[in-house]
C-alpha positions as CSV (number, residue, x, y, z in Angstrom):
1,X,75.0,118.2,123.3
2,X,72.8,119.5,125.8
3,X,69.3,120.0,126.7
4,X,67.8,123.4,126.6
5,X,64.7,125.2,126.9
6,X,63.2,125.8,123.9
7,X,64.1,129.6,123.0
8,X,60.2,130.8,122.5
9,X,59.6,132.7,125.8
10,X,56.1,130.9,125.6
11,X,56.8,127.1,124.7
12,X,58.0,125.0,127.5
13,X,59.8,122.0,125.0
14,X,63.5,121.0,126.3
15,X,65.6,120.3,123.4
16,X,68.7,120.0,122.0
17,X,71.2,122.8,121.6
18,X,71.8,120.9,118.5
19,X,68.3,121.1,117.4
20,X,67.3,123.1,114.0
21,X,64.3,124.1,115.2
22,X,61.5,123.3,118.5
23,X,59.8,120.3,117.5
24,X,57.2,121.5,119.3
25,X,56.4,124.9,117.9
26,X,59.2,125.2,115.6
27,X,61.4,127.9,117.0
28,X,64.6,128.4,114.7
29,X,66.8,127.0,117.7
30,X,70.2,127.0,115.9
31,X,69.9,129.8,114.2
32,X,69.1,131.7,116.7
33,X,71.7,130.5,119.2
34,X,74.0,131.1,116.3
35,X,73.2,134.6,116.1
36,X,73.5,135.5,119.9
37,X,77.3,133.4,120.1
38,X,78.2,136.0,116.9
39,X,77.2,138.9,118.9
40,X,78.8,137.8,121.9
41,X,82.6,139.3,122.6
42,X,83.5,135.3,122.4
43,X,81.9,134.8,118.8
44,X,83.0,138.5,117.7
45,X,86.3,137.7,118.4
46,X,86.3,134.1,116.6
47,X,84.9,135.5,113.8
48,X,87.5,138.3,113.5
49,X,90.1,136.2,114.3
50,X,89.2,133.4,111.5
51,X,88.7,136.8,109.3
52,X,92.1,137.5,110.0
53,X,93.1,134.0,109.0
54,X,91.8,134.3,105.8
55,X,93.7,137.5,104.8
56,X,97.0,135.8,105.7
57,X,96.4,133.1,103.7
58,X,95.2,135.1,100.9
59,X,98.0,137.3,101.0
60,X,100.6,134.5,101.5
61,X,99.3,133.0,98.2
62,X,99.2,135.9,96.6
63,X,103.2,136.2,97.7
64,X,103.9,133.0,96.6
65,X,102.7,133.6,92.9
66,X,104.6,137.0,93.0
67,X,107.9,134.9,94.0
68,X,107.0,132.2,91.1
69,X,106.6,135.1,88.5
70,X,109.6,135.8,89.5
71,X,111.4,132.8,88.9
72,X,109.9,132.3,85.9
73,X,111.3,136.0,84.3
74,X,114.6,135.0,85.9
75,X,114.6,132.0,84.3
76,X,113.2,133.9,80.6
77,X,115.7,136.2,81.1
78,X,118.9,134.0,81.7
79,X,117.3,132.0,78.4
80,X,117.9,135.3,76.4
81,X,121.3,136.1,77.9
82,X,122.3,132.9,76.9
83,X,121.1,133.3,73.6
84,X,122.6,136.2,73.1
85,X,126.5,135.1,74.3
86,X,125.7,132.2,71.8
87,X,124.7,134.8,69.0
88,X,127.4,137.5,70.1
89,X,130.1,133.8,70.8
90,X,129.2,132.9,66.6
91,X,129.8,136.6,65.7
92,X,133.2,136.8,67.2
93,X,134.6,133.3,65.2
């Protein structure tokens, strides 16, 4: 935490960079920091890069189901190919 100057070119109040808003004349502080650290190459960057994130995790669960539906149809299909030696195994006695 530090102490700033209050971000409203005409109030003089130090306070935190923490702080919501200016207690004094209640200048949106964090939001407003908030918005110049997202426009900064920093904060564009973070924010693409946590972007990013989230696609790979998306599309690594969405790979995962793909894989388990595919276990699954493996598993229906040796089922049925079973079944069917069994039927075809009775049909040859």
């Amino acid at each position: 935490m530090a102490l700033i100057k209050c971000l409203e070119p005409d109030c003089t109040k130090m306070v935190s960079d923490k702080a919501e808003y200016c207690p004094e004349c209640g200048f949106p502080i964090a939001a407003t920091l908030k918005a110049q650290w997202e426009h900064s190459p920093e904060g564009a960057a973070a924010i693409a890069e946590e972007h990013r994130r989230e696609i790979r995790l998306r599309e690594e669960k969405e790979e995962a189901k793909r894989i388990e539906r595919e276990r699954e149809e493996e598993i229906e299909n040796a089922k049925k190919l079973l079944t069917f030696k069994n039927i075809r195994a009775k049909l040859d006695e």
